[in-house]
matplotlib code that plots the C-alpha trace (Angstrom):
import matplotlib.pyplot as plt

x = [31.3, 32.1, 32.0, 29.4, 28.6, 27.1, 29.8, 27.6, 24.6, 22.0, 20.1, 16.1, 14.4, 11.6, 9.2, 6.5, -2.6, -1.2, -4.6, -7.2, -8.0, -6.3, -8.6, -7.8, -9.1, -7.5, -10.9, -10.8, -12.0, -9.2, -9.9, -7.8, -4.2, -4.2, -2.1, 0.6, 1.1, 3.6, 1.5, 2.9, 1.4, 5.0, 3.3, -0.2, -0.9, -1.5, 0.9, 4.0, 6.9, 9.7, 11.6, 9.8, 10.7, 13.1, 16.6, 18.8, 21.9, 23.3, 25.6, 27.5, 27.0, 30.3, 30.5, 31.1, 27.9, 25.2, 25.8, 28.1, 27.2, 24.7, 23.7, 21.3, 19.4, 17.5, 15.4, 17.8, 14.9, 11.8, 10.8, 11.3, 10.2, 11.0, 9.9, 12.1, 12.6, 15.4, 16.1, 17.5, 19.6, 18.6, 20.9, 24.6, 22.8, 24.3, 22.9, 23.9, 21.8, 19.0, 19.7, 17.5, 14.6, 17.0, 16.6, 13.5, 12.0, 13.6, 12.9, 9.4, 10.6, 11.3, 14.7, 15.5, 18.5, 20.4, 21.9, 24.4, 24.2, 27.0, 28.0, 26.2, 25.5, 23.7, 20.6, 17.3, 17.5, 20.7, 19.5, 16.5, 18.9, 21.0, 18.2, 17.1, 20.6, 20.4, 17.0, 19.1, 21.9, 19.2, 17.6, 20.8, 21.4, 18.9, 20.3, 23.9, 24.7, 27.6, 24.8, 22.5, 19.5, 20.3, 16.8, 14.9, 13.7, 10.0, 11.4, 8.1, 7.5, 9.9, 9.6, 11.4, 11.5, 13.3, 13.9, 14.0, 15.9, 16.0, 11.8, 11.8, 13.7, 11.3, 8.2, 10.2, 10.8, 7.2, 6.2, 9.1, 11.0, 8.9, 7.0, 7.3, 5.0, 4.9, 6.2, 7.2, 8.3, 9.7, 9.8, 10.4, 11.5, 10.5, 11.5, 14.8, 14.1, 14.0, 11.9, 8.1, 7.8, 8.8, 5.6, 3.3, 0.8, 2.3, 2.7, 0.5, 1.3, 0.3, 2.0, 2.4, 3.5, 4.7, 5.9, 6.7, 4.0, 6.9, 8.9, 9.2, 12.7, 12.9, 13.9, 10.5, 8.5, 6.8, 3.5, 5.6, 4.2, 1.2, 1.4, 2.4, -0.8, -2.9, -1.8, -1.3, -4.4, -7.3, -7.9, -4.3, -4.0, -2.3, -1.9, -0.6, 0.1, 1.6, 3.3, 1.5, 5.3, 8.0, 10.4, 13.1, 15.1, 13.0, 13.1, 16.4, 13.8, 10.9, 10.0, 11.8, 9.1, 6.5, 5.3, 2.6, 5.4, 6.7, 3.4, 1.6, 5.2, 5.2, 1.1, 1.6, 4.5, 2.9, -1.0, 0.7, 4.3, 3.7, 0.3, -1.1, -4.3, -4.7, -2.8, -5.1, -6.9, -3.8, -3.7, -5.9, -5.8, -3.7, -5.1, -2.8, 0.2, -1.4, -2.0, -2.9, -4.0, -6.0, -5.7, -8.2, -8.3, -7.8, -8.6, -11.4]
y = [-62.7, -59.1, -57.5, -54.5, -51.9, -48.8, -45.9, -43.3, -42.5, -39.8, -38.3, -38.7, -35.4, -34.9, -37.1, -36.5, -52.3, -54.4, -54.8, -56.5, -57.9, -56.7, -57.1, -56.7, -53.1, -52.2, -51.4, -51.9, -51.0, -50.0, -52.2, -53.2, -54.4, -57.2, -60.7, -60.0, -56.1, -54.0, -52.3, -49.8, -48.2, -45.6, -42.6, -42.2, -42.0, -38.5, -35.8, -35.6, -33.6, -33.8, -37.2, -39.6, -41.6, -43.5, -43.7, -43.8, -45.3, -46.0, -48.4, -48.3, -50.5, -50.9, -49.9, -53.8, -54.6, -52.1, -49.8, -46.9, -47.5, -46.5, -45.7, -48.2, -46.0, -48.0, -47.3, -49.2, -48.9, -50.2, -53.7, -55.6, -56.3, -53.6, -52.6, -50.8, -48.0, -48.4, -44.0, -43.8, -40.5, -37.9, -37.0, -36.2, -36.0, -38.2, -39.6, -36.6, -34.6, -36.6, -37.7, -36.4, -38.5, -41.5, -40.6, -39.3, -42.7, -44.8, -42.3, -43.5, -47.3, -48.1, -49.2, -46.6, -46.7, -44.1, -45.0, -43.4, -44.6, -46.1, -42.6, -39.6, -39.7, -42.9, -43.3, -44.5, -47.5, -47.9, -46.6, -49.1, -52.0, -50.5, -50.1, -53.5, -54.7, -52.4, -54.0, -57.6, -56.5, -54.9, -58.9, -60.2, -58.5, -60.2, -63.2, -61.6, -62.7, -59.8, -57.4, -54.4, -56.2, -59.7, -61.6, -57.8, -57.2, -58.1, -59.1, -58.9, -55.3, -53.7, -50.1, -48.1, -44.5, -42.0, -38.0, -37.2, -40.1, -42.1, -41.8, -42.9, -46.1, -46.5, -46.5, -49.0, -51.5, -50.3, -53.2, -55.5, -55.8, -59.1, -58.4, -54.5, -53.0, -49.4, -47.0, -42.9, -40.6, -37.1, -34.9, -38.0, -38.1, -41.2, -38.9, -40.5, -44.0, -46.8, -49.3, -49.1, -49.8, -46.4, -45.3, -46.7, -48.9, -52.0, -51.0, -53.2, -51.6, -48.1, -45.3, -42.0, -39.4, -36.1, -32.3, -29.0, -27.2, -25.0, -27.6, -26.7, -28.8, -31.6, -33.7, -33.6, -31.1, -31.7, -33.6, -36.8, -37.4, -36.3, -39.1, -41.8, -41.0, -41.5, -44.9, -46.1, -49.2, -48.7, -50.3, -49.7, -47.2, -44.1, -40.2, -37.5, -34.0, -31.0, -28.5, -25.2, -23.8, -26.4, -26.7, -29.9, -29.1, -28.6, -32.9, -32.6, -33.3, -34.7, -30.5, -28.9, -28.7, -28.7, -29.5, -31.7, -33.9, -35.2, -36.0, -37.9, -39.8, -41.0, -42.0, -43.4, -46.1, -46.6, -47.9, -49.4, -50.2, -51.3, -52.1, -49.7, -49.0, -46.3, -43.9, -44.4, -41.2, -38.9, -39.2, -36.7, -33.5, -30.8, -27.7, -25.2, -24.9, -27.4, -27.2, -30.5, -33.4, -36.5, -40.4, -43.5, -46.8, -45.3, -47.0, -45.1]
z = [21.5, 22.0, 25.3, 25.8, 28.3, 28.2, 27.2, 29.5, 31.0, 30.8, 33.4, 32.9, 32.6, 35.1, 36.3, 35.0, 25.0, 21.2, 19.7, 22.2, 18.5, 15.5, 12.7, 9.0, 9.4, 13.0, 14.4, 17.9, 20.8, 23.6, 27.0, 29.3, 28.4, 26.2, 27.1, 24.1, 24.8, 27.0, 29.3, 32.2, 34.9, 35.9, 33.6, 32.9, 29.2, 28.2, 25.8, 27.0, 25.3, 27.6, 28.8, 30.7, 34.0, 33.2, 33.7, 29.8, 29.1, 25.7, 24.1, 20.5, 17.5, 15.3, 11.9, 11.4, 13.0, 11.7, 8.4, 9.5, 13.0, 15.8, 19.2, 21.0, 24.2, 26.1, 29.6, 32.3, 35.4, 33.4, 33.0, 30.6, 27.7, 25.3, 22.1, 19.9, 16.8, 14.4, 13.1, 9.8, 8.6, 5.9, 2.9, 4.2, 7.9, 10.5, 14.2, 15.9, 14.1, 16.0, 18.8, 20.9, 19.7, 21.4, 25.4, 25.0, 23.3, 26.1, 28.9, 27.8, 27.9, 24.2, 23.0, 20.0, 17.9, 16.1, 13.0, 10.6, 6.6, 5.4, 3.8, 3.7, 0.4, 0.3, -1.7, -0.5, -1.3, 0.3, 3.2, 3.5, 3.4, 5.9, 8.2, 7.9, 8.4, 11.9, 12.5, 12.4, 14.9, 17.2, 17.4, 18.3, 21.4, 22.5, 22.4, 23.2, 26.9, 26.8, 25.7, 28.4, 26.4, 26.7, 27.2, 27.7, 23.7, 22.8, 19.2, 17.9, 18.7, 16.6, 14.2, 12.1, 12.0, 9.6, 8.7, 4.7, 3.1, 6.0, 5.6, 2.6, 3.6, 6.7, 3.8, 1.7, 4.9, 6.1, 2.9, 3.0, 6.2, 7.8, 11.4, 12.1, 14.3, 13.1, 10.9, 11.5, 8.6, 9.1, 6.0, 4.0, 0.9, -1.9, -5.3, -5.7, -4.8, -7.5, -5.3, -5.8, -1.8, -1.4, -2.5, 0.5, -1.8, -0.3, 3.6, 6.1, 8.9, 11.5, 9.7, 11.4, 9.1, 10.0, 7.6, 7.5, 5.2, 4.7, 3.2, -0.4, -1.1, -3.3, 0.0, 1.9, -0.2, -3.6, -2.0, -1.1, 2.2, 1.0, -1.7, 0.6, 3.4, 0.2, -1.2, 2.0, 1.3, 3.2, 6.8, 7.9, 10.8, 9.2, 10.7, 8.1, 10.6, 8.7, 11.0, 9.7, 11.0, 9.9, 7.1, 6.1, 8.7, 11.6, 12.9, 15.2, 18.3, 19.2, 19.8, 16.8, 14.7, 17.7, 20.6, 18.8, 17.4, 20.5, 21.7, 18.5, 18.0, 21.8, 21.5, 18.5, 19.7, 22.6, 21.1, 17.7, 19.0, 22.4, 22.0, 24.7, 23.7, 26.4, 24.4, 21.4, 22.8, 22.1, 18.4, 17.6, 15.4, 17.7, 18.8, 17.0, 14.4, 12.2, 8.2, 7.5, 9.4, 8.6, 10.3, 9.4, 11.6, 14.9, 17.7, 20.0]

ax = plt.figure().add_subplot(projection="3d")
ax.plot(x, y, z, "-o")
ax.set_aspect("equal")
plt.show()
């Protein structure tokens, strides 16, 4: 087995449930925390857009274990369980063009991985199987006795997440990839792709989607995201928020784009993910710098 310890630690910035009973159309009441969710009391829910309470450290994933590699941040003073996000890379883009969205997810207490494609010119399709082949490795250190998350991972609360390409691969394993709890697309992109999944008609599961209006490029423009809110089948929890002030390239951070990104992705995870239903309350429609925005299957 191979030996693993976190390669460095980040500071935490300042200081600052599941479905009670998930029905085929997700309406639900929030309550108190149900038996099978992850439910903390260290943070109140509420919009947050900087780290959270936790303490981060981070370990690597070989390119011989995951794709082209990746960075597994997890929370290292929260109790277990953890749920977890699997990020997947635009076009020619690479980890560290994200991650940011890594401490600030486990700051919050949820595992997140970055993950670089096997090249950077890797299709969509590529990049979904790579994703699911992250998804794998990230089980197994759960088992891994050598590994920080040995015996911590709730298994069964696991998401995907991606930026342009790396979107459109979420919204393919959104359909096929058995047992997620969420999916989150920024700017992403389905033009390229050969498999129908792509196109959202087949996902089963909470979809947040987030763009730039500005976005005109053929890698997040062109009505895809659009598209995908809109054949996403009916009863599934779904949120489409355009930034009125984004473009493609605008998804470095959890606050690139804006302030309302951080704090929809973080409620988001925490009701669908985590199954908080606390934070159910902070998906709503932002106050400001928003073009579009429209969500069915919330819980209130």
């Amino acid at each position: 087995m191979k030996a693993k310890l976190p390669n460095r630690t980040l500071l935490a910035a300042a200081l600052g449930l599941g479905l009670a009973a998930m029905t085929t159309t997700f309406q639900v009441n929030a309550a108190d925390c149900p038996a099978d969710a992850i439910c903390r009391n260290d943070e109140a829910p509420g919009n947050y857009t900087r780290n959270g309470p936790y303490r981060v450290a981070d370990f690597n994933m070989s390119r011989f274990d995951a794709a082209g590699g990746a960075t597994v941040y997890y929370p290292t003073n929260a109790e277990p369980p953890f749920a977890s996000l699997v990020f997947c890379p635009p076009f020619i883009g690479s980890q560290y063009m994200y991650q940011a969205w890594g401490p600030f997810f486990a700051s919050h207490g949820i595992v997140m991985v970055t993950m670089d494609s096997e090249t950077i010119l890797d299709t969509v399709d590529q990049r979904a199987g790579q994703q699911r082949e992250v998804l794998d490795e990230l089980k197994a250190e759960n088992s891994d006795r050598n590994s920080p998350l040995y015996g911590k991972l709730d298994t069964s609360r696991m998401g995907v997440t991606g930026w342009s390409m790396g979107g459109g691969a979420t919204w393919i394993n959104s359909a096929e990839y058995p047992g997620l709890k969420t999916a989150m697309s920024l700017a992403g992109h389905n033009l390229s792709a050969i498999d129908f999944d792509s196109k959202g008609r087949n996902t089963q599961i909470p979809t947040l989607i987030m763009n730039g209006v500005t976005d005109l490029t053929y890698l997040g423009g062109l009505g895809q995201s659009s598209g995908v809110f809109r054949n996403i089948p009916r009863g599934v929890p779904k949120v489409i928020y355009e930034v009125a002030t984004a473009g493609h390239f605008a998804w470095g951070t959890p606050t690139a784009a804006s302030d309302n990104v951080a704090e929809l992705a973080l409620a988001f995870q925490k009701t669908f993910l985590e199954g908080d239903l606390r934070w159910a309350q902070y998906i709503d429609r932002p106050r400001s710098n928003v073009a579009t925005w429209d969500s069915e299957n919330i819980p209130q």
